[in-house]
N, C-alpha and C positions, 0 to 999 in steps of 0.2 A: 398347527397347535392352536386349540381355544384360543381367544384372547378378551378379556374383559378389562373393560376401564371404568376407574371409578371417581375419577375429578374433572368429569366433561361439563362445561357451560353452556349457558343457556340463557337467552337475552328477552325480554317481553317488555312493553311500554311502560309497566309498572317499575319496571328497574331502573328503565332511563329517568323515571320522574322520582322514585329515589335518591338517584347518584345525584340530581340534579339540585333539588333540594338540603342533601348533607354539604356538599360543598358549601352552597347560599348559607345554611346553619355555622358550619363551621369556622368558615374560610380556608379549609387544608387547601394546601398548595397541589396543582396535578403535577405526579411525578413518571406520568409516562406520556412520549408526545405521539401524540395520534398519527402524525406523520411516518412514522417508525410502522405501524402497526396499520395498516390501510383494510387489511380487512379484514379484521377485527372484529367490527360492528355489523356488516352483515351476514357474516359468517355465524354469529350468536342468533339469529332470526332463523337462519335456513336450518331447514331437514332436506329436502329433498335434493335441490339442487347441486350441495357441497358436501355436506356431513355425510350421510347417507354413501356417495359414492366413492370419498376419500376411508368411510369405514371398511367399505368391502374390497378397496383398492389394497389395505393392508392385513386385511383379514379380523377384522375387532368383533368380532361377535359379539357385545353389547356396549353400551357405554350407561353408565348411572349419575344420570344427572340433576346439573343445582346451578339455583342463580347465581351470578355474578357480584363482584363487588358494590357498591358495600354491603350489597342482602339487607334485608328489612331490618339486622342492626343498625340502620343507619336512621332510622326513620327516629322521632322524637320523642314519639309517647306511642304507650298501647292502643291508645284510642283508635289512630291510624294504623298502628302496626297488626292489632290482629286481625282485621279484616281483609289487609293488604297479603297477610300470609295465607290466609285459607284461599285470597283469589289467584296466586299464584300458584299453590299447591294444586287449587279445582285444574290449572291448566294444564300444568305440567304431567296431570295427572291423565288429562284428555291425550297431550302428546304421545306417553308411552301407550293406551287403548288404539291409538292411532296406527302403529306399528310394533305389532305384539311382536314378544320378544327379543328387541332390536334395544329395549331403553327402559330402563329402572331407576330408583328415584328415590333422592335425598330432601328432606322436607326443609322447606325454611318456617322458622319458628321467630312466633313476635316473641323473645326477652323478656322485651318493656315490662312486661307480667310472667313470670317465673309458672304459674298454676295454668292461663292458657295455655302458655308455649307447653308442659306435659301434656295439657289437651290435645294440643294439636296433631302432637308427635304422636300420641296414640292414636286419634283420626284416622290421620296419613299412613300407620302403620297397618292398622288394623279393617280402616275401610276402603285404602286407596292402594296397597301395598306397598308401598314405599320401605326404602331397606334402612333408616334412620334418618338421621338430620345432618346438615352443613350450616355450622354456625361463621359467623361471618365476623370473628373477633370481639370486642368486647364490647358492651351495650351502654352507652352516654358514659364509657369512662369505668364500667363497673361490668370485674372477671369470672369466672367461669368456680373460683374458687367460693365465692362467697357462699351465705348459710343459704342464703335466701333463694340458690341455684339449684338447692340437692333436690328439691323436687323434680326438676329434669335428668339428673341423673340417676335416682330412684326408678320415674316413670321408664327412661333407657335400656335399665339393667331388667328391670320386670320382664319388657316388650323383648329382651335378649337382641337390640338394636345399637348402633356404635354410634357416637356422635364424631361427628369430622370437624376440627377446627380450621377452619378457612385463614390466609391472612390477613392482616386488616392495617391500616393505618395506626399510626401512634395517637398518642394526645397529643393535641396541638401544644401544650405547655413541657410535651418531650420532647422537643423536636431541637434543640436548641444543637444541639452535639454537631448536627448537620449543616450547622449555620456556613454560609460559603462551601459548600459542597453537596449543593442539593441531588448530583446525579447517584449517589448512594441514598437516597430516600426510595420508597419501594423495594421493586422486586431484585434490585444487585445488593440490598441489604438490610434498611427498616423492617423489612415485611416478616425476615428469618428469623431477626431479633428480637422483633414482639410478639410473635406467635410460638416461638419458642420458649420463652418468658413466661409466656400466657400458661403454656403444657407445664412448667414450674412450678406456678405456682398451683396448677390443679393439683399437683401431687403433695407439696410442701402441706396443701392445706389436710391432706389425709382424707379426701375423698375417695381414690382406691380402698383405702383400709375400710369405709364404710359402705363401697358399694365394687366388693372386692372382684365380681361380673361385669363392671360396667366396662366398657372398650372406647378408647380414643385414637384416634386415626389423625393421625399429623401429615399432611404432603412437604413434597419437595424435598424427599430424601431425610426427611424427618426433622425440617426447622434447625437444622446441626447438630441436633443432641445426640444421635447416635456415635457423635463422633468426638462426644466431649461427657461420657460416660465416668473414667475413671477422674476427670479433675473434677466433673461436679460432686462423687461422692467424698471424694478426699477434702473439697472445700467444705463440707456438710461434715465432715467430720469436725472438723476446724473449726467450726462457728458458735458463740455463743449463743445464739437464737437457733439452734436447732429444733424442731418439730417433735414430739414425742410419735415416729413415724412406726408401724411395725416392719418394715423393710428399709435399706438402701433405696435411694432415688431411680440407680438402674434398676433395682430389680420391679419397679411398676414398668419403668419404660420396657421392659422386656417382658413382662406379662398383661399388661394392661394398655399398651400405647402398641399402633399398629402405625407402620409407614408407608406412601407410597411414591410412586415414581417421577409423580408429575414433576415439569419444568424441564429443565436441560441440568444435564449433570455429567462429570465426567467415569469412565469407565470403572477407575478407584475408588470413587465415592458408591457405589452400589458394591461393590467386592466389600469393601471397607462393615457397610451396612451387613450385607451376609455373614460374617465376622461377627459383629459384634452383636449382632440381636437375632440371629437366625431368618434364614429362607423362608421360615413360616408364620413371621412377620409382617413379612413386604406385601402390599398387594400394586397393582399396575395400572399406571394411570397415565395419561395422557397431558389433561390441561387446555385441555380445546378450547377455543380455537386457538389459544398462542403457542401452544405447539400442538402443529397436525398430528394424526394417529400415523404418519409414515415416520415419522423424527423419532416419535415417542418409540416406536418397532423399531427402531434402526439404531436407538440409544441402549435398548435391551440386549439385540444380539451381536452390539458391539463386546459385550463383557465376557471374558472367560470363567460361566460357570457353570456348573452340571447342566445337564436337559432336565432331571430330575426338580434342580430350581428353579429351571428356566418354567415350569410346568406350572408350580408351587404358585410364583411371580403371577405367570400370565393368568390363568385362572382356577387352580384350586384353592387358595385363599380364599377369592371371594364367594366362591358357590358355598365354601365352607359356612364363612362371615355371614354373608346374606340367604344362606338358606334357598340358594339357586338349585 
């Protein structure tokens, strides 16, 4: 069966000098120890030697790829950020020319400036083919909801392109909850909770209702919300501050919010998923390099469900999505 992935990484010197400088900026603390993860870092460089034969080892017929954390959200100002995104987008762009039909491509977008970054996204859509963007959480502290963002999601829905929200660190001034138990920072929990959060409030803020086309794509089995559906709208019922929303909270996530498989999960959380937001939802994804495309395949047809959605999962979805 086909197989397409759509949250594979991809490492370039720009990234490193990136991550290296947000740290310097911020002071966040690193919450994953490189020791754990050995090869990690040349595994984001290689095509030929590891990606490439581990793809055909399990059968991935493409993977759609995007930088790595923190992505040029991380950078401080537009001044840097949007040059740094056109020169990573020119690359990533030479990669996929490199090995046609093997790798398609999610754009990173400077923020910093709400009117470039539509630029860019249409660039990369329109001159470089790229099949949307991977946003890489929230930009100096400021979300995906605000007014000043609809131009991205405007330019999105026009291009009929999905935006993927990546996860990202908290604010340094959230972090306190964590205090004395840092090994829940990251990816066993900050990362679910604030990107999850983040998908919140894009909907609380009633951006579906004004760009009722546009498509967000949450990984890692969907940041948990797929599986907290009925208490968030019951809480939304409950609250004062309610939004003058023209739907329930699930029914964006169920028409507007798309999920995929990256990370590790267990075989009830994908069942669970199928349930609650339908098979034509889900699309399939990997996570490369931390988890190879063998874990990713082997997490799939651990689960008991149709071929039908096993099909959907692997790759009707995205040919759908992305116009493959």
């Amino acid at each position: 069966m086909k197989k397409i992935c759509v949250e594979e990484h991809w490492g370039s010197p720009d990234m490193e000098t990136i991550r290296t400088e947000w740290r310097a900026r911020t002071g966040f603390p690193v919450s994953m120890d490189p020791k754990a993860l050995p090869l990690i870092p040349p595994r984001l460089k290689d095509f030929e030697e590891t990606r490439l034969p581990l793809m055909d080892e399990s059968g991935i017929t493409m993977q759609v790829l995007s930088t790595s954390s923190p992505g040029v959200q991380g950078l401080a100002d537009a001044a840097s950020a949007i040059p740094t995104a056109r020169k990573i987008n020119d690359a990533q762009a030479e990669i996929i020319r490199k090995y046609p039909g093997r790798f398609a491509g999610f754009a990173a977008l400077p923020t910093q400036d709400p009117k470039a970054a539509a630029d860019e996204l249409e660039r990369t859509v329109t001159q470089l083919g790229f099949k949307g963007a991977m946003i890489l959480g929230h930009t100096n502290g400021e979300y995906l909801d605000l007014e000043k963002f609809r131009i991205i999601w405007e330019r999105a829905e026009g291009l009929g392109v999905p935006i993927y929200l990546h996860p990202a660190e908290p604010l340094v001034d959230q972090i306190k909850i964590y205090d004395g138990r840092p090994e829940f920072m990251g990816p066993a929990w900050s990362w679910g909770v604030e990107t999850g959060t983040h998908a919140l409030r894009i909907i609380g803020a009633g951006v579906f209702d004004v760009f009722p086309k546009a498509t967000l794509i949450l990984g890692h089995m969907g940041e948990m919300l797929p599986y907290m559906t009925v208490r968030i709208d019951e809480g939304y019922e409950m609250t004062f501050h309610k939004t003058k929303l023209k739907k329930m909270p699930s029914d964006y996530m169920k028409e507007n919010i798309m999920i995929t498989t990256s990370g590790k999960y267990s075989p009830g959380a994908l069942i669970c998923a199928v349930r609650e937001l339908g098979a034509d939802r889900i699309l399939f994804a990997g996570d490369y390099p931390w988890v190879t495309p063998k874990q990713a395949v082997e997490l799939i047809e651990r689960v008991p469900i149709s071929s039908a959605d096993k099909e959907k999962i692997y790759h009707l979805n995205a040919e759908k999505l992305f116009k493959l």
